[in-house]
Backbone as JSON, one array per atom type, in Angstrom:
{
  "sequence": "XXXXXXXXXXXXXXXXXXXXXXXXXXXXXXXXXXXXXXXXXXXXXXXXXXXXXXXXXXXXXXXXXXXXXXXXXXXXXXXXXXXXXXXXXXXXXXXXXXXXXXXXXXXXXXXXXXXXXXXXXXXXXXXXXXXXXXXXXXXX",
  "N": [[-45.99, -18.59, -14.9], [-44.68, -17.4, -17.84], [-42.15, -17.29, -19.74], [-41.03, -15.41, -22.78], [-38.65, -16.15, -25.41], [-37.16, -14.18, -26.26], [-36.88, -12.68, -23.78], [-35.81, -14.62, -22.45], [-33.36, -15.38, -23.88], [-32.25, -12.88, -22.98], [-31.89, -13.1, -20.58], [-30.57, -15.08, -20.12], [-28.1, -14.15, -21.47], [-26.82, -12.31, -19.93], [-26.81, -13.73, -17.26], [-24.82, -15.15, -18.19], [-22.61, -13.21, -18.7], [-22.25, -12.1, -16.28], [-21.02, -14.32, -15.23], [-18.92, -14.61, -16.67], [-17.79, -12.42, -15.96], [-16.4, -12.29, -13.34], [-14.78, -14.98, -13.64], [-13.03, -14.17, -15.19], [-12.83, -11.84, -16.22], [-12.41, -9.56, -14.16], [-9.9, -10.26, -12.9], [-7.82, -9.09, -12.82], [-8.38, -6.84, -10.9], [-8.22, -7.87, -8.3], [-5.68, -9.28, -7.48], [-2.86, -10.35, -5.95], [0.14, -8.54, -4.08], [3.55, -8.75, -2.48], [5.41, -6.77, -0.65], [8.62, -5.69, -0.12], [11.74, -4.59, 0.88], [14.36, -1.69, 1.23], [15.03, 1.21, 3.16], [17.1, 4.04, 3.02], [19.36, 6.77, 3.97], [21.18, 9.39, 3.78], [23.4, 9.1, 1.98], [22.88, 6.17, 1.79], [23.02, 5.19, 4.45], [21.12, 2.97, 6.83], [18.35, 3.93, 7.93], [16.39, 4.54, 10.64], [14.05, 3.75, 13.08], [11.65, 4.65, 12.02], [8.75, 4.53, 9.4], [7.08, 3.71, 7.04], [4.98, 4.15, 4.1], [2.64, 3.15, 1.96], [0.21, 4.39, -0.02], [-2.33, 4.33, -2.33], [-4.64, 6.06, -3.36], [-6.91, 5.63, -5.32], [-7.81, 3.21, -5.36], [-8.48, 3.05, -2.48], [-6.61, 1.74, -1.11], [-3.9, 1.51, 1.37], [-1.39, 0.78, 3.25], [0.95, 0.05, 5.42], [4.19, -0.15, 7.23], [6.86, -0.32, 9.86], [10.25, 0.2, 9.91], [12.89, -1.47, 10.18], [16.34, -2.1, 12.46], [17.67, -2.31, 10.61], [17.19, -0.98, 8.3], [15.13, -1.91, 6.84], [12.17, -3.5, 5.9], [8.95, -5.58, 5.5], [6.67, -6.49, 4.15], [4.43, -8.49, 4.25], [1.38, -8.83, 4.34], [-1.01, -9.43, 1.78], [-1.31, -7.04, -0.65], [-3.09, -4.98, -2.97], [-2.4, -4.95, -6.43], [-1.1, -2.3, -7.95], [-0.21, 1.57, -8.98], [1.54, 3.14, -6.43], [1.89, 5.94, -4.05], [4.63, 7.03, -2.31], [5.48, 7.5, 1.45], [7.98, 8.52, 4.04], [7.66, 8.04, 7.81], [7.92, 9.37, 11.01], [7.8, 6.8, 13.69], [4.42, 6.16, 14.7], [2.63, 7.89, 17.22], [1.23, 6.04, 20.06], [-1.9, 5.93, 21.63], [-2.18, 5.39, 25.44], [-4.22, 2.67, 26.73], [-5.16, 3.72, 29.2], [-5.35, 6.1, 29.81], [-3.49, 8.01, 30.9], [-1.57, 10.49, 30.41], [-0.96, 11.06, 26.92], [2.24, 9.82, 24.58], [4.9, 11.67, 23.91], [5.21, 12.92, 20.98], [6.99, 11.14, 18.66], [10.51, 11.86, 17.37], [12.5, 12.4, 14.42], [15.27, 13.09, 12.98], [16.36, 12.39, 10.83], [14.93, 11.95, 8.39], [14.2, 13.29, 5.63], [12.17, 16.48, 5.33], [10.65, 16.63, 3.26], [9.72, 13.65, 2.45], [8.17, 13.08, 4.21], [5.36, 13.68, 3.34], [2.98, 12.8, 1.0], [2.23, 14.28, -1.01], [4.74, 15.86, -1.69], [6.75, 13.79, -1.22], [7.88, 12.77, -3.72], [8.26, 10.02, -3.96], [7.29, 6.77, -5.63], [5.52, 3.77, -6.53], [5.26, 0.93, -8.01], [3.54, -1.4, -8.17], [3.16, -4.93, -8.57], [2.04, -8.16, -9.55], [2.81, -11.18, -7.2], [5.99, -11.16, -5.56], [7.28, -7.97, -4.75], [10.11, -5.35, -4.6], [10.92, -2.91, -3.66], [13.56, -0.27, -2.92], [14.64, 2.6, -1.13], [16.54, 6.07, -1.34], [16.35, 8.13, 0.56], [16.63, 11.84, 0.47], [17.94, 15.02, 1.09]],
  "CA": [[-45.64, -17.49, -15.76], [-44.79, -18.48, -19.43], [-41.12, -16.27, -20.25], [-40.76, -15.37, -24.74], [-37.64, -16.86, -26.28], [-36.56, -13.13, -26.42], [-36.41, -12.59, -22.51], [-35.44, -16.08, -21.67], [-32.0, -15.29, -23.72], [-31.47, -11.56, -22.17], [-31.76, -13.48, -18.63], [-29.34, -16.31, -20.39], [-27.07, -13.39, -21.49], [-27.01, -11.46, -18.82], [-26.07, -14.62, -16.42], [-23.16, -15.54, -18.46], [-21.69, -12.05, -18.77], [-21.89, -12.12, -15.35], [-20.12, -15.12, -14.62], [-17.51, -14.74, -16.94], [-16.6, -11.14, -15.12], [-16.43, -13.24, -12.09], [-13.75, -16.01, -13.76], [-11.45, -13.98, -15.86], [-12.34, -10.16, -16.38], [-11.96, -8.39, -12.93], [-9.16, -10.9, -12.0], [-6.51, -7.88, -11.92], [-8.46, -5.58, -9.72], [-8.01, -8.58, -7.07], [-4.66, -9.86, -7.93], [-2.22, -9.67, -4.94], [1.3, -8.91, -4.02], [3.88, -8.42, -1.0], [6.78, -5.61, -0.26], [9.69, -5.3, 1.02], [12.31, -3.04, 0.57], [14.94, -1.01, 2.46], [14.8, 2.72, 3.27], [18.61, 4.53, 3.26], [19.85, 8.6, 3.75], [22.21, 10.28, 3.42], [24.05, 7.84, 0.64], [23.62, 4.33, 1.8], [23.26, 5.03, 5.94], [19.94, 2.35, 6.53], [17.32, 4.86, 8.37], [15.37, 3.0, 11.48], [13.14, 4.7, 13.9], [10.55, 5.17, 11.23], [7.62, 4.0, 9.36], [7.07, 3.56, 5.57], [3.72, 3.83, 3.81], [2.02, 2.85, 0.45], [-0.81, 4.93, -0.62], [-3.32, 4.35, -3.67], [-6.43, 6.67, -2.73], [-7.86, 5.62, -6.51], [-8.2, 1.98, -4.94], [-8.78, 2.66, -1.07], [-5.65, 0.99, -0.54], [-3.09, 1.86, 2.58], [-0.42, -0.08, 4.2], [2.56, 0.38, 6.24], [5.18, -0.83, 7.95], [8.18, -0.28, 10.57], [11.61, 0.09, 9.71], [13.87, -2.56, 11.23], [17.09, -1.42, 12.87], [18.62, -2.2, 9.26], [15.82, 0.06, 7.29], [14.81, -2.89, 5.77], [10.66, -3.74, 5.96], [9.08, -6.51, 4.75], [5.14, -6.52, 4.01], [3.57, -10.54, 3.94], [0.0, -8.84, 4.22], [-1.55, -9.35, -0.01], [-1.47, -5.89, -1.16], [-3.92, -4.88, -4.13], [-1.45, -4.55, -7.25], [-1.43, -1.02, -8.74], [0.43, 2.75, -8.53], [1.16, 3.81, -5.29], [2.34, 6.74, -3.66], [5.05, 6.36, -0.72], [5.63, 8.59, 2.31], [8.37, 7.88, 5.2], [7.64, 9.31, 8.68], [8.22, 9.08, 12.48], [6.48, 5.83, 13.86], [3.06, 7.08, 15.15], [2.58, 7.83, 18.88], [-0.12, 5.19, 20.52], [-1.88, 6.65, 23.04], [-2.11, 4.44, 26.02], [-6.04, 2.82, 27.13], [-5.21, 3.51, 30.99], [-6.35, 7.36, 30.55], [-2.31, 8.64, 31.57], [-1.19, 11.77, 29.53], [-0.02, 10.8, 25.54], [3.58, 10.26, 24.86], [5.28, 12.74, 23.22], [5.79, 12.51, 19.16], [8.81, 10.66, 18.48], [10.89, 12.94, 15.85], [13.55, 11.69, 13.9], [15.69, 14.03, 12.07], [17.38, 11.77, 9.8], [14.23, 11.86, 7.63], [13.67, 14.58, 5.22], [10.44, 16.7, 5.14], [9.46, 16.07, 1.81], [9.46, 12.3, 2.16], [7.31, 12.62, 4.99], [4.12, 13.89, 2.68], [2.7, 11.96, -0.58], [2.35, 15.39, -2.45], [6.19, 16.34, -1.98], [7.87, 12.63, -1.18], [8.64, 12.51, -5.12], [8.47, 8.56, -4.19], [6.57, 6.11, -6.08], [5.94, 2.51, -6.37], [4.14, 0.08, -9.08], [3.45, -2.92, -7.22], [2.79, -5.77, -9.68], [1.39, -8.82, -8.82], [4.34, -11.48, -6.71], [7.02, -10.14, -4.81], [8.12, -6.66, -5.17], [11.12, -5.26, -3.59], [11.34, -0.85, -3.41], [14.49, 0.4, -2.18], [14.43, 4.17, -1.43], [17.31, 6.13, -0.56], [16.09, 9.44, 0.84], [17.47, 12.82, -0.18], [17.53, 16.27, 1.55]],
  "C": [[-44.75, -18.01, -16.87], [-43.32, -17.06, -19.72], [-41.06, -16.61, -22.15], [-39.64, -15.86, -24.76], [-36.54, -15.71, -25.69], [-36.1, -12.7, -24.73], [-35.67, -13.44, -21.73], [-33.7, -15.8, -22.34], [-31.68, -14.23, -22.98], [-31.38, -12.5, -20.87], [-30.68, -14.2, -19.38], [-28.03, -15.11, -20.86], [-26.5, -12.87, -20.46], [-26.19, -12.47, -17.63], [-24.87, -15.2, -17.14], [-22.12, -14.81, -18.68], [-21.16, -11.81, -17.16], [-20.99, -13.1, -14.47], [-19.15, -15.13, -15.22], [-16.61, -13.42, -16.57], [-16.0, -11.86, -13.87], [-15.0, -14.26, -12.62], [-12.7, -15.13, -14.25], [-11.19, -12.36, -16.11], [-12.08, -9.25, -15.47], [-10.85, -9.25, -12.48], [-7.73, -9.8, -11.41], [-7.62, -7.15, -10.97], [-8.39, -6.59, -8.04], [-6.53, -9.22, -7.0], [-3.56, -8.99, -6.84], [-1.06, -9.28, -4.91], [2.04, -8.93, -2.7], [4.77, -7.75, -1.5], [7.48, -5.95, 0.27], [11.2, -4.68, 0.29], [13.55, -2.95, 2.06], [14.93, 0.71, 2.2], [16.06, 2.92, 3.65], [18.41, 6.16, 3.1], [20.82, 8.7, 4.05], [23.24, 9.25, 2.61], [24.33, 6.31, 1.2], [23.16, 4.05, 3.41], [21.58, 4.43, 5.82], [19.29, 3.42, 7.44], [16.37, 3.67, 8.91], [14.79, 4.48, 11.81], [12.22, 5.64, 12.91], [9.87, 4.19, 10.24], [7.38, 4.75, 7.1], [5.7, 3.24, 4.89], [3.26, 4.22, 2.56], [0.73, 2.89, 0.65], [-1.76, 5.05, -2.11], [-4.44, 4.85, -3.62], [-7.05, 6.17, -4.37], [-8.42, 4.03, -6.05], [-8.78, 1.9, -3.75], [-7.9, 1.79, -0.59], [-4.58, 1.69, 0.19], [-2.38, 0.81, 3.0], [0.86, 0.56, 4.8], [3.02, -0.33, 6.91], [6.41, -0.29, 8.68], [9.59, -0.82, 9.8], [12.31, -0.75, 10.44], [15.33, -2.22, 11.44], [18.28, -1.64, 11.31], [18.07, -1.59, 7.99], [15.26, -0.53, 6.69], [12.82, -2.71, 6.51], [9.83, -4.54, 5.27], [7.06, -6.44, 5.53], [4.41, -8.08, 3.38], [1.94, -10.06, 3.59], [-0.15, -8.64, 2.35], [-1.92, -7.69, 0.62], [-1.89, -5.97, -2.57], [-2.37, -4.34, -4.9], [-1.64, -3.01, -7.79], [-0.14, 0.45, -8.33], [0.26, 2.81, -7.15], [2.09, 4.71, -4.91], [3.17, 6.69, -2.34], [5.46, 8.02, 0.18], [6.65, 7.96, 3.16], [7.86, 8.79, 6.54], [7.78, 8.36, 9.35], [7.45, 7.95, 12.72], [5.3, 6.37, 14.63], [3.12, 6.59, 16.67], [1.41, 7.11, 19.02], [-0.24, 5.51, 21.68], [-2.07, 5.12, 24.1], [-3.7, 4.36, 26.65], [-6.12, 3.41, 28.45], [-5.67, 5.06, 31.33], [-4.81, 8.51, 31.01], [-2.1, 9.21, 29.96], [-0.42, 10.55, 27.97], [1.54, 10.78, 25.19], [4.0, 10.93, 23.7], [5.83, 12.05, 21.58], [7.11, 12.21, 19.68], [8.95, 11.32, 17.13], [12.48, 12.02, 15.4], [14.19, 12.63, 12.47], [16.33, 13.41, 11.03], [16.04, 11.83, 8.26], [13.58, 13.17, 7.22], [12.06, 15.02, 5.73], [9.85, 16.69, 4.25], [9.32, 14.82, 1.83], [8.42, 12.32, 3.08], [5.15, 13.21, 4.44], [3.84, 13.29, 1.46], [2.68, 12.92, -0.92], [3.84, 15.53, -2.65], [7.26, 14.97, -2.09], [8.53, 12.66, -2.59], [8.79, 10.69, -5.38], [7.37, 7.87, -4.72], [6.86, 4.76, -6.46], [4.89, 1.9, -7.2], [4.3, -0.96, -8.7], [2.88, -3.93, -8.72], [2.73, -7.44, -9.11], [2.45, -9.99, -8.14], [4.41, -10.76, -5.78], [7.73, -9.06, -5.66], [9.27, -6.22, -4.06], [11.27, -3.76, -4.16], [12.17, -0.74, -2.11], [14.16, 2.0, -2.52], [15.28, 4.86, -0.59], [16.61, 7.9, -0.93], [17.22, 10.75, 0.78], [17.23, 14.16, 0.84], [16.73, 17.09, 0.76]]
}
């Protein structure tokens, strides 16, 4: 099969548009970073016994992490760079495989109820590619 001049460049276009999205034009939508941060309430007091999470539904991106008995939290997994939306809440109950009754929500009053929803938290975070560091001192 004998290709014209005229098809032989669209295929030659066509494969080099495609490889140069590949080297240099989608490189932000892959471009990583890490977190970490500390979570504080009531002016300064660090807030443990809870769970901190970065939301981007326009990417399909989610992460979270545990509070450490100094509210601090520290995220190594590459996180996609971009807006994200933060929530704090209770750490999540895991049921157990063995089939014995669920254990009861763990509650933790030190943490408002607007932080614990992305519509009301009011928190937000622009991750940029590196290390980022979001402190967030929670409010009533």
């Amino acid at each position: 099969m004998r290709v014209g001049k005229l098809e032989g460049t669209l295929v030659a276009m066509a494969l080099c548009s495609f490889l140069l999205a590949g080297c240099g034009g989608a490189k932000s939508a892959f471009e990583t970073a890490t977190i970490s941060g500390k979570v504080t309430h009531h002016d300064g007091k660090p807030l443990t016994n809870a769970t901190i999470t970065f939301l981007a539904p326009q990417m399909g991106a989610e992460i979270n992490a545990n509070l450490g008995p100094d509210g601090t939290y520290n995220i190594q997994t590459p996180v996609k760079v971009g807006d994200y939306q933060v929530r704090v809440t209770p750490p999540p109950v895991i049921d157990k495989a063995d089939g014995s009754p669920p254990p009861k929500p763990i509650e933790n009053a030190d943490i408002p109820k607007k932080a614990r929803d992305f519509a009301t938290s009011g928190l937000t975070a622009t991750i940029k590619g590196g290390k980022n560091e979001f402190n967030f001192d929670l409010k009533d």
